[in-house]
C-alpha positions as a printed NumPy array, in Angstrom:
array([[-38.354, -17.826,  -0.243],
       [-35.821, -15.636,   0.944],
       [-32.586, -15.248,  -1.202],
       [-29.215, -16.037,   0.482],
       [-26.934, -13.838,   1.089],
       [-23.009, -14.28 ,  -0.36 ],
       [-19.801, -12.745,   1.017],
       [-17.811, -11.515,  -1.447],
       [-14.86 , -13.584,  -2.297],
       [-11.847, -13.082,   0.035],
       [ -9.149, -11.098,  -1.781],
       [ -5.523, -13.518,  -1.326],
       [ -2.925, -11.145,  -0.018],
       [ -0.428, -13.217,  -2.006],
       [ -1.965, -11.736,  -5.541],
       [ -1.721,  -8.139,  -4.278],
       [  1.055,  -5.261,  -4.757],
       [  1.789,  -2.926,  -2.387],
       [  3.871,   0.629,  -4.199],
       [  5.305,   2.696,  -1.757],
       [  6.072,   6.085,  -3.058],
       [  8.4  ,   8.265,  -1.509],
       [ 12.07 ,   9.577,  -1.71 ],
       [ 15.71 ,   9.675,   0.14 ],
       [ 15.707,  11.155,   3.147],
       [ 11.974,  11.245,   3.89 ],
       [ 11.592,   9.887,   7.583],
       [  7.892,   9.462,   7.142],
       [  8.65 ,   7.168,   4.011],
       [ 11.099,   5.143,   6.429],
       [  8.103,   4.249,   8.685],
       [  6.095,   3.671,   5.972],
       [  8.604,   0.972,   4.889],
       [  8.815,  -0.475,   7.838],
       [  4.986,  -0.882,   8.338],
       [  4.56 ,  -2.114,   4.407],
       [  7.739,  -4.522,   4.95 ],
       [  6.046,  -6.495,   8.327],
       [  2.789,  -6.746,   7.461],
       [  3.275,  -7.421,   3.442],
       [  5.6  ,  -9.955,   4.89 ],
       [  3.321, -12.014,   7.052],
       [  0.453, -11.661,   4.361],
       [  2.965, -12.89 ,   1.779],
       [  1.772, -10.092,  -0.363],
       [  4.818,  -8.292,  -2.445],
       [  5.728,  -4.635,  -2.2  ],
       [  7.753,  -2.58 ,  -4.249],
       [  9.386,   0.934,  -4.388],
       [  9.424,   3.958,  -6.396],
       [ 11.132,   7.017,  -5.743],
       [  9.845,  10.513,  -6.831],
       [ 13.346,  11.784,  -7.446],
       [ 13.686,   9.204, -10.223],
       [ 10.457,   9.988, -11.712],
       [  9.327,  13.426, -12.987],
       [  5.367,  11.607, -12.979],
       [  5.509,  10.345,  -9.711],
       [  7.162,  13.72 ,  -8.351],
       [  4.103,  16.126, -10.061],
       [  1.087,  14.081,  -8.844],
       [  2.745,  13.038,  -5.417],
       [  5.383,  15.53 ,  -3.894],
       [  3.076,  16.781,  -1.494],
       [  1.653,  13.648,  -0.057],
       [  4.642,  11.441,  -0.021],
       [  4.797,   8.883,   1.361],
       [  2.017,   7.6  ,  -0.804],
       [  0.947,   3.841,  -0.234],
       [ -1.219,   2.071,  -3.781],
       [ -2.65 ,  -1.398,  -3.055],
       [ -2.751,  -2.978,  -7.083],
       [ -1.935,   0.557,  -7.862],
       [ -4.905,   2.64 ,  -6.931],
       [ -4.152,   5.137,  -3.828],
       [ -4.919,   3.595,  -0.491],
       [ -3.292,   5.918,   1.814],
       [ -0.654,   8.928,   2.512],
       [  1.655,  10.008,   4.974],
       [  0.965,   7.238,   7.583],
       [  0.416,   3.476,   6.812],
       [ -2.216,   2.15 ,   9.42 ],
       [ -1.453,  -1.403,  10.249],
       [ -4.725,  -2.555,  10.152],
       [ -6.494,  -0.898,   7.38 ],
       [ -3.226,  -2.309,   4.654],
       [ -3.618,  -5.747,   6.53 ],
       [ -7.449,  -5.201,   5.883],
       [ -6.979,  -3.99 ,   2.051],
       [ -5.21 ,  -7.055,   1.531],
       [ -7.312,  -9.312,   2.783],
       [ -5.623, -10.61 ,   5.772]])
């Protein structure tokens, strides 16, 4: 008898929190924003953001990457925000 195989469980975007971490000024953070904003908004997934200026933390462990994209706050991706992989990490 063979055993059957299971798909994991399909992650609903709507329980998942994109952080975008940036600062003022950054143009890559901008487009970032803009990529998190559409796509978080058609998975119905909420997003949030946190500047590094505000936060001594964030500024030590992220000043070089920024912007820096979490996904239920573990690091999913830096400088550019692909479309399809966030859409993917969401579950959508």
């Amino acid at each position: 008898m063979t055993p059957l195989l299971r798909r994991p469980a399909r992650k609903n975007p709507a329980n998942s929190t994109v952080t975008l971490i940036g600062k003022p000024g950054c143009h890559l953070c901008d487009d970032a924003e803009a990529v998190i904003e559409r796509v978080c908004g058609e998975l119905g997934a909420s997003w949030e953001k946190k500047d590094i200026t505000q936060d001594a933390e964030l500024h030590r462990e992220y000043w070089e990457q920024i912007p820096v994209i979490l996904v239920d706050g573990a690091q999913h991706d830096f400088w550019r925000v692909d479309p399809a992989r966030l859409r993917k990490a969401l579950g959508g």
